[in-house]
mmCIF entry with sequence, helices, sheets and N, C-alpha, C, O atoms, coordinates in Angstrom:
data_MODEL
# 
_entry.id   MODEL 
# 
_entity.id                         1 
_entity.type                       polymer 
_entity.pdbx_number_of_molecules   1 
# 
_entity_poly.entity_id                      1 
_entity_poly.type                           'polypeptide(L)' 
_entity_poly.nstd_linkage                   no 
_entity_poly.nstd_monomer                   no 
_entity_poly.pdbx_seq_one_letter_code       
;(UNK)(UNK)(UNK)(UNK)(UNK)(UNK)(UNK)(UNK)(UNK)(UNK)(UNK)(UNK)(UNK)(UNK)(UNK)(UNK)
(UNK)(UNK)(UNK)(UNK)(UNK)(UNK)(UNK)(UNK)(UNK)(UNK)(UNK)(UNK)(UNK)(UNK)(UNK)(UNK)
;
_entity_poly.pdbx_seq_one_letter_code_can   XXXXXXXXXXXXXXXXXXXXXXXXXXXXXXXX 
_entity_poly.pdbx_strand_id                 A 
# 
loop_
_entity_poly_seq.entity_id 
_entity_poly_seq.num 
_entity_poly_seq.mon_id 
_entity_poly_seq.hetero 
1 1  UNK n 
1 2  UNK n 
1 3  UNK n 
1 4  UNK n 
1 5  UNK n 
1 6  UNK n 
1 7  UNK n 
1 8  UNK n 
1 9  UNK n 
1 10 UNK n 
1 11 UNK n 
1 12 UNK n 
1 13 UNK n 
1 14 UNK n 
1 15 UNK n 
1 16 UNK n 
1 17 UNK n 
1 18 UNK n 
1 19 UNK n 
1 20 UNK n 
1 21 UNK n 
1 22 UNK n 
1 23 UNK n 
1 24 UNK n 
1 25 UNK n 
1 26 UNK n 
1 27 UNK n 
1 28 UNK n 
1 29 UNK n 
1 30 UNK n 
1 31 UNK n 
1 32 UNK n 
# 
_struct_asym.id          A 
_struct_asym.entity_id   1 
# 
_struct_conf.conf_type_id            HELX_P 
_struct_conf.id                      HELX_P1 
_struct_conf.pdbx_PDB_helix_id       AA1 
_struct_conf.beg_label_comp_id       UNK 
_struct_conf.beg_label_asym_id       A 
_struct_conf.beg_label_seq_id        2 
_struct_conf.pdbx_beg_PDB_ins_code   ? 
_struct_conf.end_label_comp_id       UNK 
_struct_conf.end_label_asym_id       A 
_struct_conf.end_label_seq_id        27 
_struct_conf.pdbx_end_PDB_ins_code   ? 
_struct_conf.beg_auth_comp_id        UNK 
_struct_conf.beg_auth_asym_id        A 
_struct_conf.beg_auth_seq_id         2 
_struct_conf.end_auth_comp_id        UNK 
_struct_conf.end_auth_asym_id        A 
_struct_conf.end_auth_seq_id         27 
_struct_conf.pdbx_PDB_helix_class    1 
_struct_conf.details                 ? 
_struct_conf.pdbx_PDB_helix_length   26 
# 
_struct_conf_type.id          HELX_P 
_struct_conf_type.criteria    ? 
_struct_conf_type.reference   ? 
# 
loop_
_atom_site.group_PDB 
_atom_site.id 
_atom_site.type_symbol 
_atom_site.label_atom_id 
_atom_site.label_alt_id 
_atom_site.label_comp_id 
_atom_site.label_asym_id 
_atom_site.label_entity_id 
_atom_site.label_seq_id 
_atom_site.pdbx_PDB_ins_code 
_atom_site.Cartn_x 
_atom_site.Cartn_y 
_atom_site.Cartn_z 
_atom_site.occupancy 
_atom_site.B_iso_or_equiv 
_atom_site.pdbx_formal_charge 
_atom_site.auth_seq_id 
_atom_site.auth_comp_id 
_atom_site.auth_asym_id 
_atom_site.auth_atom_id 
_atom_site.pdbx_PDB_model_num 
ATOM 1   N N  . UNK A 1 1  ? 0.832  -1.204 0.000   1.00 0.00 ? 1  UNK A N  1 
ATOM 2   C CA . UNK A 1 1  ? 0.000  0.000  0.000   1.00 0.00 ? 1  UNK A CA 1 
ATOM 3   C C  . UNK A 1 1  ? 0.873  1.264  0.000   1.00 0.00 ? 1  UNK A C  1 
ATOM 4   O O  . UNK A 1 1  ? 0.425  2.244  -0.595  1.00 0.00 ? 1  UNK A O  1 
ATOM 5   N N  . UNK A 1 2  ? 2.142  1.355  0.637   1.00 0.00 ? 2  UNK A N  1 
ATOM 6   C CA . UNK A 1 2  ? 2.786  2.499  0.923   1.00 0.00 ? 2  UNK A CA 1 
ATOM 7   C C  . UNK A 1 2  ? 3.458  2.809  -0.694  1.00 0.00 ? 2  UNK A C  1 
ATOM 8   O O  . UNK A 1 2  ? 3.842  3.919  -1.061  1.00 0.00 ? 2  UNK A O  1 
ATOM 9   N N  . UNK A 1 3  ? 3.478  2.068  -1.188  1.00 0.00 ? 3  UNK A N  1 
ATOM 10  C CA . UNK A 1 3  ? 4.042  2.731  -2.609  1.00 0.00 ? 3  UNK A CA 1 
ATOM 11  C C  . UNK A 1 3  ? 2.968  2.904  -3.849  1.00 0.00 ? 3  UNK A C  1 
ATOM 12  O O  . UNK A 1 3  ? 3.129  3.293  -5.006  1.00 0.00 ? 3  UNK A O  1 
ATOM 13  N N  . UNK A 1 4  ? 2.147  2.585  -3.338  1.00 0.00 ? 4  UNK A N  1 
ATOM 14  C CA . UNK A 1 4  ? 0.823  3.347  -4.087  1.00 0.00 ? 4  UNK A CA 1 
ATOM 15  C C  . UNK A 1 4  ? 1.194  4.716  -3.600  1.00 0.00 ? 4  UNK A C  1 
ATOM 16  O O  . UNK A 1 4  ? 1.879  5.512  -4.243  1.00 0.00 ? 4  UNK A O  1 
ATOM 17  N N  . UNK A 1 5  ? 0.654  4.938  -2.340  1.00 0.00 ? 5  UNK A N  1 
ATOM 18  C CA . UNK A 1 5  ? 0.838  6.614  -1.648  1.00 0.00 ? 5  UNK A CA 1 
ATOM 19  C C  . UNK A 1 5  ? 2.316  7.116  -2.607  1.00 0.00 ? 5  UNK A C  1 
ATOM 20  O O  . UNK A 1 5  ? 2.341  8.181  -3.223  1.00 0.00 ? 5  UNK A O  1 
ATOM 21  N N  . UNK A 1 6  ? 3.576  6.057  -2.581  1.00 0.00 ? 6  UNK A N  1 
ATOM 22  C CA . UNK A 1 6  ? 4.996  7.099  -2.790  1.00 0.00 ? 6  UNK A CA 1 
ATOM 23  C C  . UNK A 1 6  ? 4.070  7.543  -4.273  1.00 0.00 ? 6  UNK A C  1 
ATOM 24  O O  . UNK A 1 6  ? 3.492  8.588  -4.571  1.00 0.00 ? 6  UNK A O  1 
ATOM 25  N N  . UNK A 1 7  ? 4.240  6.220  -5.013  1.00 0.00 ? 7  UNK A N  1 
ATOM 26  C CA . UNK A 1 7  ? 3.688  6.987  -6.483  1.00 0.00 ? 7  UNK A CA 1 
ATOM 27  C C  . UNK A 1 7  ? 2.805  8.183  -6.903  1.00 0.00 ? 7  UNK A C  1 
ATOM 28  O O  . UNK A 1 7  ? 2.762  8.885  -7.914  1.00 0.00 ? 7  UNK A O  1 
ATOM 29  N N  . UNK A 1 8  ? 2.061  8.145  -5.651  1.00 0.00 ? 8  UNK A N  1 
ATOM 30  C CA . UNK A 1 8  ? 0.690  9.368  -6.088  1.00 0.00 ? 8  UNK A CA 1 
ATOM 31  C C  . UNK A 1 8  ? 1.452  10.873 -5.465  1.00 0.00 ? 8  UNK A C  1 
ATOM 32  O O  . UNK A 1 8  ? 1.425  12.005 -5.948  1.00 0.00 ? 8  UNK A O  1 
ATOM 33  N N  . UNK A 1 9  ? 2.083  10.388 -4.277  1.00 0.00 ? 9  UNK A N  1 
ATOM 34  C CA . UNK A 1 9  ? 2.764  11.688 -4.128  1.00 0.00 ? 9  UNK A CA 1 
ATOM 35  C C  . UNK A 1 9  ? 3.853  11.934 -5.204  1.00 0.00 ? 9  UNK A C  1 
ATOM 36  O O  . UNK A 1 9  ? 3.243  12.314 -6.203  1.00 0.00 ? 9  UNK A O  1 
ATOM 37  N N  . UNK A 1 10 ? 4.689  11.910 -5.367  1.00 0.00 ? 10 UNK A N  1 
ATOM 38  C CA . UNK A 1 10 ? 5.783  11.874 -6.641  1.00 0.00 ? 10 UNK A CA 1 
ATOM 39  C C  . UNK A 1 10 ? 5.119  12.780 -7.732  1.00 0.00 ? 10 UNK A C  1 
ATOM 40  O O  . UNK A 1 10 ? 5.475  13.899 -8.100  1.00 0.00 ? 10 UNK A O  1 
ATOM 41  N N  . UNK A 1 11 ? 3.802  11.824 -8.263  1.00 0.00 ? 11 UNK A N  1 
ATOM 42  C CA . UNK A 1 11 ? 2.846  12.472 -9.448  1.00 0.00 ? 11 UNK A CA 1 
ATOM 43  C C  . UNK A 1 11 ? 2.651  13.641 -8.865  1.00 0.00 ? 11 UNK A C  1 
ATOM 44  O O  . UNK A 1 11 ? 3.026  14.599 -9.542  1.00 0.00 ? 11 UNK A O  1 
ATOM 45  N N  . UNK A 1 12 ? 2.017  13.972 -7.452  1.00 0.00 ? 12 UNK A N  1 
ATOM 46  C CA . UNK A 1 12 ? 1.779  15.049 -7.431  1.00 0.00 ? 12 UNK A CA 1 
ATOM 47  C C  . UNK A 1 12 ? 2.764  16.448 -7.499  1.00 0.00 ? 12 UNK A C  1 
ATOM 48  O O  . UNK A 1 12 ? 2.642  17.599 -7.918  1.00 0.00 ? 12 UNK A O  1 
ATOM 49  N N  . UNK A 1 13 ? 3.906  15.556 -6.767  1.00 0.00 ? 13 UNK A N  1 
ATOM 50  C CA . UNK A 1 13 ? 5.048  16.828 -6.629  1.00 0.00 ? 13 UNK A CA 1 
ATOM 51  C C  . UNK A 1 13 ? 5.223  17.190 -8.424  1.00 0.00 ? 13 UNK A C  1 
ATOM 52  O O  . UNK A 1 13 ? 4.852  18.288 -8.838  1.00 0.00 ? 13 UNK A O  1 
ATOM 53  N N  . UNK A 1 14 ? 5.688  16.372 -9.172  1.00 0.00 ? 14 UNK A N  1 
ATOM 54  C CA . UNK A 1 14 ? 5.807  16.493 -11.096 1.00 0.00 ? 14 UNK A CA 1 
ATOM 55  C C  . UNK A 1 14 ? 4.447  17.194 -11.332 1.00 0.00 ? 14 UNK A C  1 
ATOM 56  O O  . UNK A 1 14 ? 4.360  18.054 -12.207 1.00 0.00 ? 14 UNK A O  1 
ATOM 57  N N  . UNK A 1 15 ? 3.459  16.870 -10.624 1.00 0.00 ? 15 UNK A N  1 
ATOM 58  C CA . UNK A 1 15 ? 2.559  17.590 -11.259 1.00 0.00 ? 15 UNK A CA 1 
ATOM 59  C C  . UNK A 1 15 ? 2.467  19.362 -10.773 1.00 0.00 ? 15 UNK A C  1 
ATOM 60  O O  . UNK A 1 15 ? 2.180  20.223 -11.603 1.00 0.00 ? 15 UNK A O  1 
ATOM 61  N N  . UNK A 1 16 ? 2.749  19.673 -9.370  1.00 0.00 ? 16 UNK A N  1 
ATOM 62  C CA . UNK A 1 16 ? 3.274  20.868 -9.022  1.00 0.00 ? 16 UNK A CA 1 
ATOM 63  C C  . UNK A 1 16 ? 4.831  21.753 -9.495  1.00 0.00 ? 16 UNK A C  1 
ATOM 64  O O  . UNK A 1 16 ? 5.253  22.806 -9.016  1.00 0.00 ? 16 UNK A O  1 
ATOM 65  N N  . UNK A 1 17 ? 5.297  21.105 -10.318 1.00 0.00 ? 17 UNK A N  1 
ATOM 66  C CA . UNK A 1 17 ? 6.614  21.557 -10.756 1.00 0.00 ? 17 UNK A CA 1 
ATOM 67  C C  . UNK A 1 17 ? 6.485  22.079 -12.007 1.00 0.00 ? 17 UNK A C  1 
ATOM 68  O O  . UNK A 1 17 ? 7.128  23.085 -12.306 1.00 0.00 ? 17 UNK A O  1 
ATOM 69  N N  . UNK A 1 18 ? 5.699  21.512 -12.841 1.00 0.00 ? 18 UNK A N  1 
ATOM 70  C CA . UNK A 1 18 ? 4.974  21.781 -14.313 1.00 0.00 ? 18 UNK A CA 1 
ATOM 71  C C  . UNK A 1 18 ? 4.209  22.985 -14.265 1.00 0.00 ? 18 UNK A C  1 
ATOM 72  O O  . UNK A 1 18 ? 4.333  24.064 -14.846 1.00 0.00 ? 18 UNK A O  1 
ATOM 73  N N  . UNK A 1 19 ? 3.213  22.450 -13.255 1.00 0.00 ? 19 UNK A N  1 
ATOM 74  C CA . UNK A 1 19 ? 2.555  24.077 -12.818 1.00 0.00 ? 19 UNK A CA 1 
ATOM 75  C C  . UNK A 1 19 ? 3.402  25.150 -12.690 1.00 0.00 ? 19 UNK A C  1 
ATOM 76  O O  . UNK A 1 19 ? 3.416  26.091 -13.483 1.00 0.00 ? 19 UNK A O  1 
ATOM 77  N N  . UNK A 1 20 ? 4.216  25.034 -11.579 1.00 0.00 ? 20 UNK A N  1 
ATOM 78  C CA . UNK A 1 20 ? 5.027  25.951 -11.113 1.00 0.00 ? 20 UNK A CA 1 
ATOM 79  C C  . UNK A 1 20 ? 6.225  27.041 -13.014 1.00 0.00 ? 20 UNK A C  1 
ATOM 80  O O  . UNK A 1 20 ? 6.382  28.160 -13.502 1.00 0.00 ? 20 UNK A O  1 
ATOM 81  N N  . UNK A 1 21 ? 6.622  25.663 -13.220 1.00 0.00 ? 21 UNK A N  1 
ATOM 82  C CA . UNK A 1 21 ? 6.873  26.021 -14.521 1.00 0.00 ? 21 UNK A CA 1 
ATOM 83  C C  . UNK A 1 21 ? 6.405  26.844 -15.415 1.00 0.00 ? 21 UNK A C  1 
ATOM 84  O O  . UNK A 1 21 ? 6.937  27.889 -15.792 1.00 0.00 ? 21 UNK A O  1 
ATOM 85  N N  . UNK A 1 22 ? 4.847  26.130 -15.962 1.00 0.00 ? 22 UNK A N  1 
ATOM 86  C CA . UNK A 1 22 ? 4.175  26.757 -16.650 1.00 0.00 ? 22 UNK A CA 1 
ATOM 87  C C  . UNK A 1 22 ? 3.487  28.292 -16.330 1.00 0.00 ? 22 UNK A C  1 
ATOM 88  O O  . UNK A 1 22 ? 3.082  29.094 -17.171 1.00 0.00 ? 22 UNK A O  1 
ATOM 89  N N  . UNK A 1 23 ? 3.487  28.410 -15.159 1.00 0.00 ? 23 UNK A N  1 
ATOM 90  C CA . UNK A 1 23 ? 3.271  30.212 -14.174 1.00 0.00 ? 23 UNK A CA 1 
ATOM 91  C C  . UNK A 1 23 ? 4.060  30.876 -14.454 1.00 0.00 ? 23 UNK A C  1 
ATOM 92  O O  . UNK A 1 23 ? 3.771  31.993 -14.884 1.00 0.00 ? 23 UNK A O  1 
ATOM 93  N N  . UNK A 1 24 ? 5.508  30.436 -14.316 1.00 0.00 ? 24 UNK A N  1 
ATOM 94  C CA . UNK A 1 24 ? 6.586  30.993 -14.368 1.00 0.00 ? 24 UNK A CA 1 
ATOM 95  C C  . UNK A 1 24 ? 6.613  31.732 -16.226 1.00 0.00 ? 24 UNK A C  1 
ATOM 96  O O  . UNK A 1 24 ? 6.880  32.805 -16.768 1.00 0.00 ? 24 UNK A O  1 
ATOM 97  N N  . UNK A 1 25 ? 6.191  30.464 -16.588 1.00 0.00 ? 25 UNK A N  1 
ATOM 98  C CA . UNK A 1 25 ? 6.374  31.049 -18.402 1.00 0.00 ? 25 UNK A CA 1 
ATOM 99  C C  . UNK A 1 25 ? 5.641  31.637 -18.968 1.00 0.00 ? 25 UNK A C  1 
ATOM 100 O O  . UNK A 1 25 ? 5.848  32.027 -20.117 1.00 0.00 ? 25 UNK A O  1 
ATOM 101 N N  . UNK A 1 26 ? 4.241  31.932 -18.099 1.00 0.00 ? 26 UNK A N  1 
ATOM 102 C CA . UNK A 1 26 ? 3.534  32.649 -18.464 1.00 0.00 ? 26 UNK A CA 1 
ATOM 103 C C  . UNK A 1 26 ? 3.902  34.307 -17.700 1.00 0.00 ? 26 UNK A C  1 
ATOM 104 O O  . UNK A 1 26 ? 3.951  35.342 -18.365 1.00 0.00 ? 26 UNK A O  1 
ATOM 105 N N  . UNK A 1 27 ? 4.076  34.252 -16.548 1.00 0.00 ? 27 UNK A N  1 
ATOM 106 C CA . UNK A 1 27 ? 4.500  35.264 -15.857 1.00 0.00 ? 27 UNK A CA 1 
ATOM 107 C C  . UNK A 1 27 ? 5.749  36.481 -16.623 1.00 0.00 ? 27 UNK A C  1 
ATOM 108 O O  . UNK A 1 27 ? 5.775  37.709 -16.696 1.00 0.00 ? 27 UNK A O  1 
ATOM 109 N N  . UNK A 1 28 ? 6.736  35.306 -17.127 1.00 0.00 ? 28 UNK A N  1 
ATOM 110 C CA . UNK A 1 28 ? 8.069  35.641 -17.502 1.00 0.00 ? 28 UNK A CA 1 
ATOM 111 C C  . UNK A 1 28 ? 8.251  35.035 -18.849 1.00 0.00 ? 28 UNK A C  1 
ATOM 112 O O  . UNK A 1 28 ? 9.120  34.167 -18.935 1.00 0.00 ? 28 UNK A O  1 
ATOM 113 N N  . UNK A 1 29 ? 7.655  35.313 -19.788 1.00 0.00 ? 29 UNK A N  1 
ATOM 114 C CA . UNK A 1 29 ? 7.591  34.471 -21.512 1.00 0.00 ? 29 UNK A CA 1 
ATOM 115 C C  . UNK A 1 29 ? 9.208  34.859 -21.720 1.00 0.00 ? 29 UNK A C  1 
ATOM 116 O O  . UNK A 1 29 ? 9.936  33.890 -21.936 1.00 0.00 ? 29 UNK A O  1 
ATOM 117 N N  . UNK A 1 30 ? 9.900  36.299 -21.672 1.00 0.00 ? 30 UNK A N  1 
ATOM 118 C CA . UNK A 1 30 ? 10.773 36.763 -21.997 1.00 0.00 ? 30 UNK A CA 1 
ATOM 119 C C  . UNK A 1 30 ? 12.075 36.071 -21.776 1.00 0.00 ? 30 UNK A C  1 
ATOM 120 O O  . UNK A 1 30 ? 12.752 35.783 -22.763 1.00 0.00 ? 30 UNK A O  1 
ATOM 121 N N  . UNK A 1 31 ? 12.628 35.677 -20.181 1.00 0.00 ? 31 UNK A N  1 
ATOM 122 C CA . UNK A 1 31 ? 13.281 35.004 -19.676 1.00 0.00 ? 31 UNK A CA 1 
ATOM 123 C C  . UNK A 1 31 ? 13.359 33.575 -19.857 1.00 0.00 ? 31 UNK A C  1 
ATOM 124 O O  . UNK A 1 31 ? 14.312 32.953 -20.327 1.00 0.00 ? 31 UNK A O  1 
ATOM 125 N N  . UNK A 1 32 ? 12.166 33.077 -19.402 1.00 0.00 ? 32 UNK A N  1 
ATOM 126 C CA . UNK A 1 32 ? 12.595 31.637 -19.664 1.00 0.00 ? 32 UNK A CA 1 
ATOM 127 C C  . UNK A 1 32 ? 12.096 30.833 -21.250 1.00 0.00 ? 32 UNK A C  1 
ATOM 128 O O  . UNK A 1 32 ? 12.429 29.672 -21.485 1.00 0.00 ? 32 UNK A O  1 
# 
């Protein structure tokens, strides 16, 4: 069971990093 949870957390952190990313490139098109 506990690596169900690692996997879904993991997805979630990749899935907050993309976000984070994609804010960023919208925020800052110029730079990044």
């Amino acid at each position: 069971m506990n690596w169900i949870i690692s996997l879904f957390t993991i997805a979630l952190a990749d899935w907050t990093f993309i976000l984070n990313v994609l804010c960023l490139h919208l925020i800052l098109p110029g730079i990044i």
